[in-house]
Backbone bond lengths (Angstrom), bond angles and torsions (degrees), N, CA, C in turn:
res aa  C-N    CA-C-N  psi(-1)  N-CA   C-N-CA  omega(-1)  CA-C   N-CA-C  phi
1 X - - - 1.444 - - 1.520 108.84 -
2 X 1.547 115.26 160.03 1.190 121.66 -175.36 1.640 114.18 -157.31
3 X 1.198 95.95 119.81 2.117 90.91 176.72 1.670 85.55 -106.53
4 X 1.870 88.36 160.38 1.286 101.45 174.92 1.876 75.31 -152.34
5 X 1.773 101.21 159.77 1.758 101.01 162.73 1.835 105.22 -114.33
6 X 1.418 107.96 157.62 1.406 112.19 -156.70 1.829 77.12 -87.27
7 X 1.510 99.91 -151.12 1.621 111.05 -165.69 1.892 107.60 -93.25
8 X 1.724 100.07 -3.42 1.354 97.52 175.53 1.936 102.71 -97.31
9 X 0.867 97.35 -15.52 1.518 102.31 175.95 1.626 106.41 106.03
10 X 0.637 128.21 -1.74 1.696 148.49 163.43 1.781 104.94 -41.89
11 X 1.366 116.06 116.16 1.683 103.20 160.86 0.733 153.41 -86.40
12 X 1.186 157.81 153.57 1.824 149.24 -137.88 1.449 95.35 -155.66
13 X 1.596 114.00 119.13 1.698 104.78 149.48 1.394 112.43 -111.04
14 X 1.200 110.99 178.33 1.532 126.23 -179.90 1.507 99.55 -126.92
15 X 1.335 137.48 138.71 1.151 103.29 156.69 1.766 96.82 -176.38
16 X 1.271 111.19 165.77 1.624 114.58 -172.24 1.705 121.60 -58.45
17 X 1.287 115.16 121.74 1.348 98.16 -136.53 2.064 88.15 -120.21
18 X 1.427 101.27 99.56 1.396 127.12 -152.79 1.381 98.35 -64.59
19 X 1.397 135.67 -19.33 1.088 143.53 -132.15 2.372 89.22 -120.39
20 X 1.395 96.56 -44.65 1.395 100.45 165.45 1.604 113.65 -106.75
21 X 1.639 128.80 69.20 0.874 123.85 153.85 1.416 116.45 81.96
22 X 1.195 139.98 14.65 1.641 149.60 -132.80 1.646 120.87 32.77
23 X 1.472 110.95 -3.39 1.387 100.83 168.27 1.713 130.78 -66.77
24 X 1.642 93.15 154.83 1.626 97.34 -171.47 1.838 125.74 -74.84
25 X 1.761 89.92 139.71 1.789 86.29 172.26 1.558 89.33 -152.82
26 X 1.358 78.56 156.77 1.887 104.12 170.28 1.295 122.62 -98.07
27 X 1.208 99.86 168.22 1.435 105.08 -170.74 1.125 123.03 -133.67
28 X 1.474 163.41 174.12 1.541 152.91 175.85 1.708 113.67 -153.05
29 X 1.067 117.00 99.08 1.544 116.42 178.06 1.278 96.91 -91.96
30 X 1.943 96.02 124.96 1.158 119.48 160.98 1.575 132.35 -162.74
31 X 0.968 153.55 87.96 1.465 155.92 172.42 1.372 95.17 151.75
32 X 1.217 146.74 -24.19 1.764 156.13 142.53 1.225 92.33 174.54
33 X 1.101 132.20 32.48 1.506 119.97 173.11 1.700 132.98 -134.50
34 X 1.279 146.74 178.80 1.327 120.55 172.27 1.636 91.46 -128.18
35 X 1.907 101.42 136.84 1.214 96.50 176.21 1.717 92.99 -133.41
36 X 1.890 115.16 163.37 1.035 99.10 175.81 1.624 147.13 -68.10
37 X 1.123 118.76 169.94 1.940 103.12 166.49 1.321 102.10 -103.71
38 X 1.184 132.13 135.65 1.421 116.63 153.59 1.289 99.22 107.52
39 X 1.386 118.37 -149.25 1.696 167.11 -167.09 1.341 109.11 -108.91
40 X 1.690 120.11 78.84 1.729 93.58 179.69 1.377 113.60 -74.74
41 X 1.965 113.94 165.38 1.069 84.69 -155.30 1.595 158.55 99.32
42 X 1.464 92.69 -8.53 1.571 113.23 -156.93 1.627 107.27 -102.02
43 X 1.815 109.93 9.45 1.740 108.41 162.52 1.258 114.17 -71.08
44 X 1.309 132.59 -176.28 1.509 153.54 -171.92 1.711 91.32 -90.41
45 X 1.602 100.52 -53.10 1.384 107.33 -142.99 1.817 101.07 -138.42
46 X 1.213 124.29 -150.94 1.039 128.47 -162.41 1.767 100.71 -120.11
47 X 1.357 91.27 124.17 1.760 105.06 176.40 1.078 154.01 -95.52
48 X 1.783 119.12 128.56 1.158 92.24 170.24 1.730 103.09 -147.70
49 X 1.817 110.83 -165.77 1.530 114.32 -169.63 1.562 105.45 54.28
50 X 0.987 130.54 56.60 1.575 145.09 155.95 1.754 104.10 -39.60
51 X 1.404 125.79 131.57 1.216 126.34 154.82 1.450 102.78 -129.07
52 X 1.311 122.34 144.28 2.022 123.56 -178.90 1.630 102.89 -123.93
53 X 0.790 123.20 143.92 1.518 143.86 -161.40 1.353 107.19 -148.06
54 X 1.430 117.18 165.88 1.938 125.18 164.66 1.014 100.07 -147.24
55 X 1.399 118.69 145.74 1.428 136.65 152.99 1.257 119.81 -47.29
56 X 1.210 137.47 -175.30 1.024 136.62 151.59 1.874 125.00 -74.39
57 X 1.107 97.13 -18.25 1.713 104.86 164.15 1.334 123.02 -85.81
58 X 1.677 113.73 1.76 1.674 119.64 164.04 1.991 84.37 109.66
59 X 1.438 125.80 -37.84 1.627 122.11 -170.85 1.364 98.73 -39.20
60 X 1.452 91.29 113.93 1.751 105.62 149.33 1.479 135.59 -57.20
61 X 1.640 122.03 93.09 1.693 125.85 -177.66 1.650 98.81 -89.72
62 X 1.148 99.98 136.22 1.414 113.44 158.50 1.681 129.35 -133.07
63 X 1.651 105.58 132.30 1.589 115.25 -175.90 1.426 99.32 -107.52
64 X 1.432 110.51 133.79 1.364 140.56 -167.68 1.396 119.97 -160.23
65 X 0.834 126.07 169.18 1.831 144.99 -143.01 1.758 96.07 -141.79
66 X 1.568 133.67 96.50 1.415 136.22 -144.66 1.642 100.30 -131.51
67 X 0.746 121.75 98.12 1.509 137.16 -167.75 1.459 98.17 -57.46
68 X 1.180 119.93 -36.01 1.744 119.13 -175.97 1.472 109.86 -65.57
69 X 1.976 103.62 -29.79 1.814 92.93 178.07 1.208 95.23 -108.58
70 X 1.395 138.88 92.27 1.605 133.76 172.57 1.140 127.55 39.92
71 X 1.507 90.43 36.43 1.887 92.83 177.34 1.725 103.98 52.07
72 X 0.977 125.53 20.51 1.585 124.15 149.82 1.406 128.70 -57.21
73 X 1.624 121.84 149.91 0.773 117.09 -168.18 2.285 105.17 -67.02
74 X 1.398 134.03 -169.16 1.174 112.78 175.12 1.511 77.09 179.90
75 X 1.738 84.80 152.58 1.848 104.67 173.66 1.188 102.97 -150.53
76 X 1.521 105.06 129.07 1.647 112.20 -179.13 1.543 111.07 -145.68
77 X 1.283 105.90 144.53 1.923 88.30 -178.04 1.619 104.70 -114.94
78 X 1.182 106.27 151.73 1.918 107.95 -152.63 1.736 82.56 -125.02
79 X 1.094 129.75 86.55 1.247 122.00 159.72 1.705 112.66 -159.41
């Protein structure tokens, strides 16, 4: 797992999401609550070594290690 905060200061995790199979989803706490970004769920394969990043438009990128593509490294932004 991994938090990072976007440019409003807001937090975001990424992280292996046990509940779908170890594939990856994000997350966004905000109003007291965490809801998803994206596609949960939205790896090939099963994850791990999470890194979270933003664009400059606030889009959430994430680098990860995805068992579905040869355990290669992979970057995708889910927002």
């Amino acid at each position: 797992m991994t938090i990072a905060l976007d440019s409003t200061g807001a937090p975001f995790v990424a992280y292996y999401d046990v509940t779908l199979g170890g594939k990856l989803t994000i997350q966004k706490f905000a109003a007291g609550s965490w809801t998803v970004v994206g596609t949960p769920g939205f790896s090939a394969g099963i994850t791990e070594f999470h890194s979270l990043a933003f664009d400059t438009t606030g889009t959430p990128f994430v680098a990860y290690s995805d068992s579905g593509n040869g355990n290669r490294a992979t970057v995708q932004k889910n927002g």
